[in-house]
C-alpha positions as CSV (number, residue, x, y, z in Angstrom):
1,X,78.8,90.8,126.4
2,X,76.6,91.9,129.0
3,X,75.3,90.6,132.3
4,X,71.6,91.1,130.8
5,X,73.0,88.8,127.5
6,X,74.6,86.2,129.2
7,X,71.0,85.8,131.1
8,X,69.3,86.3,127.7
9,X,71.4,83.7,126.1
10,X,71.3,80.9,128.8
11,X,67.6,81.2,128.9
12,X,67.5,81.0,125.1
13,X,69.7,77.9,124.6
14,X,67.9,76.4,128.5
15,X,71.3,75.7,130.2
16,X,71.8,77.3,133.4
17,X,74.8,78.5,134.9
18,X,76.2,75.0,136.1
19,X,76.2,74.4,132.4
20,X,78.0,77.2,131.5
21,X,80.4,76.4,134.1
22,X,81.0,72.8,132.4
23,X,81.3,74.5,129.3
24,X,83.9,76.4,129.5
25,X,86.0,76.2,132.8
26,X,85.0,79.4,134.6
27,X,83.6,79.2,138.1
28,X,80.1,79.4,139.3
29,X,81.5,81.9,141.6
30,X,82.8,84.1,138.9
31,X,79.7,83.8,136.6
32,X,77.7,84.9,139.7
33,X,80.1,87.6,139.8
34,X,79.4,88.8,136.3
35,X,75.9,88.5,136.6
36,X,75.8,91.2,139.9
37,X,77.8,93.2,137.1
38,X,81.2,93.2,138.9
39,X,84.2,93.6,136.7
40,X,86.2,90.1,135.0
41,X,88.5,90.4,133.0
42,X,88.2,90.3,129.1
43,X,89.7,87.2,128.6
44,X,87.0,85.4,131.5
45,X,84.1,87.3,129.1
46,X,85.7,85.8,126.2
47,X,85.3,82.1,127.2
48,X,82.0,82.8,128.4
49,X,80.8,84.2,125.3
50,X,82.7,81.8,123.2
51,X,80.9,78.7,124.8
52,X,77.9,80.4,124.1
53,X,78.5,81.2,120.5
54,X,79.6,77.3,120.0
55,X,76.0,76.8,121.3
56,X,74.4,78.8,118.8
57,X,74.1,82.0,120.4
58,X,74.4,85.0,118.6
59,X,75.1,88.5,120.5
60,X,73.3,91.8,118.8
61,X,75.5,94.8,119.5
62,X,73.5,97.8,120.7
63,X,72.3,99.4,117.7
64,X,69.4,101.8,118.8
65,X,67.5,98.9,120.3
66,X,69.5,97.6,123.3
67,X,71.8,94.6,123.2
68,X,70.4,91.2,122.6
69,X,71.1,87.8,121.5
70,X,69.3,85.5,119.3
71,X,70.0,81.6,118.2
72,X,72.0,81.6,115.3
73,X,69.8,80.1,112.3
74,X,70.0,76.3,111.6
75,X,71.2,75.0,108.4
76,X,70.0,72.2,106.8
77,X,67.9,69.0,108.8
78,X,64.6,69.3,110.1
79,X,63.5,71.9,111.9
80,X,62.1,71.5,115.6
């Protein structure tokens, strides 16, 4: 995951980065940290990305288009 994701994904599912935070345990000082691009360690991206999967993110690998995230696609019920 990627600073520009992780903004692309909490503006996709609308939490911000409290809610992250609440999510899955890491600091707002350490998502902060990610965001400015600073190094975490892989385990810290993990959880990050894992709360945001749970959520229905999906993360698009760079594949000749840039890196990018989409919301996974509901199954079954009505739709919004």
């Amino acid at each position: 995951m990627l600073p520009v994701q992780l903004d692309m994904a909490l503006a996709a599912i609308g939490w911000g980065t409290r809610d992250l935070s609440r999510s899955c345990g890491v600091s707002l000082d350490t998502i902060a940290r990610f965001k400015r691009g600073e190094r975490l360690r892989d385990t810290t991206i993990a959880t990050m990305r894992a709360a945001l999967e749970t959520a229905g993110v999906e993360f698009i690998a760079e594949n000749g288009g840039g890196p990018g995230v989409r919301l996974r696609a509901r199954t079954g019920g009505p739709p919004n």
